[in-house]
PDB file of N, CA, C and O in Angstrom, chain B, residues numbered from 101:
ATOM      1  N   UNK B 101    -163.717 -42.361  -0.407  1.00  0.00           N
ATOM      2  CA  UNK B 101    -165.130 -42.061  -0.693  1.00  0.00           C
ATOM      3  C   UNK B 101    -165.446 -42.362  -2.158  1.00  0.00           C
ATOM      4  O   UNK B 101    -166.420 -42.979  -2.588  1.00  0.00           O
ATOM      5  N   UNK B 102    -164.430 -41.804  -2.851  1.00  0.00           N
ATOM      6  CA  UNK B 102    -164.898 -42.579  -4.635  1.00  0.00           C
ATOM      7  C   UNK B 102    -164.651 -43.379  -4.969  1.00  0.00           C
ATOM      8  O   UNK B 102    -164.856 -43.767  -6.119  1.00  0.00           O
ATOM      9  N   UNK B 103    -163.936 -44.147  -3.831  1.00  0.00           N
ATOM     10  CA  UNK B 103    -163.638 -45.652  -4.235  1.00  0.00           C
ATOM     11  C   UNK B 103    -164.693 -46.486  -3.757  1.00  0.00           C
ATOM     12  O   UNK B 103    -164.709 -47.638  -4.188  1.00  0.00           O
ATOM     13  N   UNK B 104    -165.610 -46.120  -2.921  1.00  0.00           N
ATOM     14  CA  UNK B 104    -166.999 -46.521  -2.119  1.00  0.00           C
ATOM     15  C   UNK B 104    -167.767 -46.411  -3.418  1.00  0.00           C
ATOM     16  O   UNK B 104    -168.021 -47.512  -3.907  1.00  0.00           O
ATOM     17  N   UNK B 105    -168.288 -45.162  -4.236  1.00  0.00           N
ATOM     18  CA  UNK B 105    -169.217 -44.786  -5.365  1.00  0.00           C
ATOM     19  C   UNK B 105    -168.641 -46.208  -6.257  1.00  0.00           C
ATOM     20  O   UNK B 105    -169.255 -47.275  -6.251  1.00  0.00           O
ATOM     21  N   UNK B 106    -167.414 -45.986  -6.968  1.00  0.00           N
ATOM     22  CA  UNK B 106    -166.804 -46.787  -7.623  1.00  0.00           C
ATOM     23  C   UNK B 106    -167.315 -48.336  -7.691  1.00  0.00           C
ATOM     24  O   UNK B 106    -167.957 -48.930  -8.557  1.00  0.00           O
ATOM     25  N   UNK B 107    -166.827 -48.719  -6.551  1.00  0.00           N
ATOM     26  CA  UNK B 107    -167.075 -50.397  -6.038  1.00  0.00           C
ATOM     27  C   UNK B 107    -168.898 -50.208  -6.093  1.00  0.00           C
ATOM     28  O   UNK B 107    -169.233 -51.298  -6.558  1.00  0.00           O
ATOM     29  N   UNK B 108    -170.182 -49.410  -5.863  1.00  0.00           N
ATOM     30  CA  UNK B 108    -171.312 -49.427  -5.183  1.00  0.00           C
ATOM     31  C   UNK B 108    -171.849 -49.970  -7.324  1.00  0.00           C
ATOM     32  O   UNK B 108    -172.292 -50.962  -7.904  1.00  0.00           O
ATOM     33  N   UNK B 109    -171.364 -48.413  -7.729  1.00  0.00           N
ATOM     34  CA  UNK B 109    -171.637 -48.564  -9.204  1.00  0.00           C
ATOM     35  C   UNK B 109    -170.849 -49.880 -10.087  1.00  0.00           C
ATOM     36  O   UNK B 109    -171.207 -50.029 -11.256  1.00  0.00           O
ATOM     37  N   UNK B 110    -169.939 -50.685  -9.606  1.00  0.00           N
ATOM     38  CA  UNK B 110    -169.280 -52.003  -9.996  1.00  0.00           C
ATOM     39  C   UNK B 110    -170.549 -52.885  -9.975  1.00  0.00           C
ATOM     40  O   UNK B 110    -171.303 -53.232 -10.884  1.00  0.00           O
ATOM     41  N   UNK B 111    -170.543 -53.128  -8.701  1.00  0.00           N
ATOM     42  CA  UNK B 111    -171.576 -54.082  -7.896  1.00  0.00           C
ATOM     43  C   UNK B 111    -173.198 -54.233  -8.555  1.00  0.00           C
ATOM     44  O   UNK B 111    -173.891 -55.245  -8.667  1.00  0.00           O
ATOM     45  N   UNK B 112    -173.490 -52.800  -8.934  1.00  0.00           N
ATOM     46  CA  UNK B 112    -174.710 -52.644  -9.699  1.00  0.00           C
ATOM     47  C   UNK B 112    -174.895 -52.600 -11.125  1.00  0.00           C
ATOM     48  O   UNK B 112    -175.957 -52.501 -11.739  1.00  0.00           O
ATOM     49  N   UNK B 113    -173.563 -52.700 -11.634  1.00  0.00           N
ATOM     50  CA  UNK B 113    -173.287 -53.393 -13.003  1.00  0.00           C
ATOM     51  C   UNK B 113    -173.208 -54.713 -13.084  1.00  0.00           C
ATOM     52  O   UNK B 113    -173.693 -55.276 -14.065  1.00  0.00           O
ATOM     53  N   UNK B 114    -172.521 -55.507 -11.966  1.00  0.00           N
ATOM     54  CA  UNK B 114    -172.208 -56.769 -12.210  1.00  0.00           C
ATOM     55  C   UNK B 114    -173.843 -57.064 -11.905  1.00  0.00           C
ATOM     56  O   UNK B 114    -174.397 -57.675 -12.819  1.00  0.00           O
ATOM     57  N   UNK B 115    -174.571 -56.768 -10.917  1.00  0.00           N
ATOM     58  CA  UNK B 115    -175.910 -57.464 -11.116  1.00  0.00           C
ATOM     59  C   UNK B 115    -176.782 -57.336 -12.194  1.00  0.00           C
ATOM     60  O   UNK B 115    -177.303 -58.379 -12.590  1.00  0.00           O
ATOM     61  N   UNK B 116    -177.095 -56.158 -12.834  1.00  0.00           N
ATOM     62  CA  UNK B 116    -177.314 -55.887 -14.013  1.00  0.00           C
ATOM     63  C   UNK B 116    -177.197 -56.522 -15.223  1.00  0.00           C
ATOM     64  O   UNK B 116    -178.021 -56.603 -16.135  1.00  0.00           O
ATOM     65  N   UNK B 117    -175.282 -57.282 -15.070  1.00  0.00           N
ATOM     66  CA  UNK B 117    -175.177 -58.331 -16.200  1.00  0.00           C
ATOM     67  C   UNK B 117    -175.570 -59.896 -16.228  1.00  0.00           C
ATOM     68  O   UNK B 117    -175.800 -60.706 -17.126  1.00  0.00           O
ATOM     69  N   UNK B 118    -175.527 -59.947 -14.426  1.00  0.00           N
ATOM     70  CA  UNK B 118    -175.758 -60.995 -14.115  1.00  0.00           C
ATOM     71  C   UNK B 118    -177.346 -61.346 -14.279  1.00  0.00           C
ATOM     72  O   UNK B 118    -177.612 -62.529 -14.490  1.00  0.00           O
ATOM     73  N   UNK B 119    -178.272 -60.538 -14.210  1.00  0.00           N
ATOM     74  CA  UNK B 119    -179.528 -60.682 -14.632  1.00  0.00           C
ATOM     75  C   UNK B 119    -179.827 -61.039 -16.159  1.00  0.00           C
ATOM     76  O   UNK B 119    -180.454 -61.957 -16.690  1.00  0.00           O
ATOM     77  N   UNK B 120    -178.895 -59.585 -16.806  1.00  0.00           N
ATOM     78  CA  UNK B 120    -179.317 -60.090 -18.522  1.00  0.00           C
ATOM     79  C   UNK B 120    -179.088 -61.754 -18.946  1.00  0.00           C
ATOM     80  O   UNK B 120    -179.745 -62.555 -19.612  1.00  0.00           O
ATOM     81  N   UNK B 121    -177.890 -61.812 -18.244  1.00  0.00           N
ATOM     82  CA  UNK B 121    -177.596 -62.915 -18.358  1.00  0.00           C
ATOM     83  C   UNK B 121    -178.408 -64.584 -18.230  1.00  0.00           C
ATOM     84  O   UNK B 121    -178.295 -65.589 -18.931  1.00  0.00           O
ATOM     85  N   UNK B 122    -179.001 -64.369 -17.346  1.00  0.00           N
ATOM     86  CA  UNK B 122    -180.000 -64.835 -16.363  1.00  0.00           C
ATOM     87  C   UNK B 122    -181.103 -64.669 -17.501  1.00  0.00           C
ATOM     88  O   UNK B 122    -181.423 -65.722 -18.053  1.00  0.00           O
ATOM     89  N   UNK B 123    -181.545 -63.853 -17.805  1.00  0.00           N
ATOM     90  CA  UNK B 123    -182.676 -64.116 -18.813  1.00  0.00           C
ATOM     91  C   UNK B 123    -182.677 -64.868 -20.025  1.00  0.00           C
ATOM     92  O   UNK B 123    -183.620 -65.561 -20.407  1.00  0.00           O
ATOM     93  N   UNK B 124    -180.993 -64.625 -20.944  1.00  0.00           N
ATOM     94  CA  UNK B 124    -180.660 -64.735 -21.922  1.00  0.00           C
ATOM     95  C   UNK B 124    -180.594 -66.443 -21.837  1.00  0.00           C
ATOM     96  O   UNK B 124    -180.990 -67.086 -22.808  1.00  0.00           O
ATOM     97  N   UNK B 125    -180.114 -67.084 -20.721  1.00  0.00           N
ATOM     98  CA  UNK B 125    -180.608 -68.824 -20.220  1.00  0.00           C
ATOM     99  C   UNK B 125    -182.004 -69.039 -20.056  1.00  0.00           C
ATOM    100  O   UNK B 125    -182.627 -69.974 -20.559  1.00  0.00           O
ATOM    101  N   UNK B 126    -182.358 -68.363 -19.512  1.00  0.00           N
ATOM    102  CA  UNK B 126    -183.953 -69.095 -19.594  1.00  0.00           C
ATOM    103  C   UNK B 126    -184.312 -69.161 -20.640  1.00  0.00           C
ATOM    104  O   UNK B 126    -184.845 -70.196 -21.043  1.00  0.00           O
ATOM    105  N   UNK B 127    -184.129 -67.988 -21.501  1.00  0.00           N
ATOM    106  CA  UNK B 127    -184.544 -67.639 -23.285  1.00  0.00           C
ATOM    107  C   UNK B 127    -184.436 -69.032 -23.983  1.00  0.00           C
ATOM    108  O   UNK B 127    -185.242 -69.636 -24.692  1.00  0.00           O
ATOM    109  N   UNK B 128    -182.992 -69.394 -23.492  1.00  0.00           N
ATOM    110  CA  UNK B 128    -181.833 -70.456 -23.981  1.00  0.00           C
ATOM    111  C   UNK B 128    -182.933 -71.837 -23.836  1.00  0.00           C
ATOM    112  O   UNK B 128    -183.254 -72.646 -24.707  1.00  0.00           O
ATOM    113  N   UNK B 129    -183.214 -71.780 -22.876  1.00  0.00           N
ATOM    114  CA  UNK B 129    -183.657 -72.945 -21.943  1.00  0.00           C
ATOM    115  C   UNK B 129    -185.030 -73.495 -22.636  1.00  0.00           C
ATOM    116  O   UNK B 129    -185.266 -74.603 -23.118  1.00  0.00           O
ATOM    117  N   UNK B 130    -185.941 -72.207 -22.504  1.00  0.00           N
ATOM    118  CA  UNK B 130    -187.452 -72.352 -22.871  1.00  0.00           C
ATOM    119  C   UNK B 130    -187.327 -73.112 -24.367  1.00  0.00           C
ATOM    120  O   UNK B 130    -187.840 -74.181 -24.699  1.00  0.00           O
ATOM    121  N   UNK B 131    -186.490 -72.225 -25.149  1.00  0.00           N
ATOM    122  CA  UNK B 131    -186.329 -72.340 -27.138  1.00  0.00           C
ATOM    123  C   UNK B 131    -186.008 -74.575 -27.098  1.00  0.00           C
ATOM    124  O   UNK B 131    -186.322 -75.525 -27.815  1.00  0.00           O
ATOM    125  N   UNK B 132    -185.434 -74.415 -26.128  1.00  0.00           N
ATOM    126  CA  UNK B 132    -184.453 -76.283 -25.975  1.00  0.00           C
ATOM    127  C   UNK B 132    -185.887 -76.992 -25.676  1.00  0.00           C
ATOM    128  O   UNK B 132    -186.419 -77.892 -26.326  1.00  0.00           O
ATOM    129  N   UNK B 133    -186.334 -76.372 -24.579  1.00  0.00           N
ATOM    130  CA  UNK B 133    -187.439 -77.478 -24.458  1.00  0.00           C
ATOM    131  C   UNK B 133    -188.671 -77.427 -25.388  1.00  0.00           C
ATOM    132  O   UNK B 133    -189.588 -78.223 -25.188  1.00  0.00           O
ATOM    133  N   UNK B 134    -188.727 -76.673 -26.233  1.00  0.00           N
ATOM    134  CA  UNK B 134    -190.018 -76.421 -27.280  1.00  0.00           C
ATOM    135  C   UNK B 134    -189.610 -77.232 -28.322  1.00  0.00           C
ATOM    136  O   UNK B 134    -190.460 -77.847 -28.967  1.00  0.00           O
ATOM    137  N   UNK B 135    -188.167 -77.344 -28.641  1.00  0.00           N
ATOM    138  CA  UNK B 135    -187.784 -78.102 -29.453  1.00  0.00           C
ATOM    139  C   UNK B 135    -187.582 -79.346 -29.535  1.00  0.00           C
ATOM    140  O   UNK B 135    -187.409 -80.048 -30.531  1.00  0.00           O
ATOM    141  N   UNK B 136    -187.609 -79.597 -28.474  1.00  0.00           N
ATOM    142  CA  UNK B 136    -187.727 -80.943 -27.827  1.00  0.00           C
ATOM    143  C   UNK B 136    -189.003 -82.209 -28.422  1.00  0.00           C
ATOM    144  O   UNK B 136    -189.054 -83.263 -29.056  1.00  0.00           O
ATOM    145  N   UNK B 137    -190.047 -81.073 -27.587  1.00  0.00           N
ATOM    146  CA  UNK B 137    -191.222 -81.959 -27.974  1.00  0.00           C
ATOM    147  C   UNK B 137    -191.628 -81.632 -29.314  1.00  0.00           C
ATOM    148  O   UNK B 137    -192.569 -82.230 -29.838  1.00  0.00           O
TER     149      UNK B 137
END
């Protein structure tokens, strides 16, 4: 059973980072193409 909580609260960290993450590229992304033109 706390290995269920455990893995549930893993899972909702890894998406969590995987989002910041996810923003922190677009951030990445938008700054590249402004610089561009």
């Amino acid at each position: 059973h706390s290995q269920g909580m455990f893995t549930n609260d893993y899972s909702k960290y890894l998406e969590e980072k995987r989002a910041k993450e996810f923003v922190e590229w677009l951030k990445n992304g938008e700054s590249k193409r402004q610089g561009m033109s």
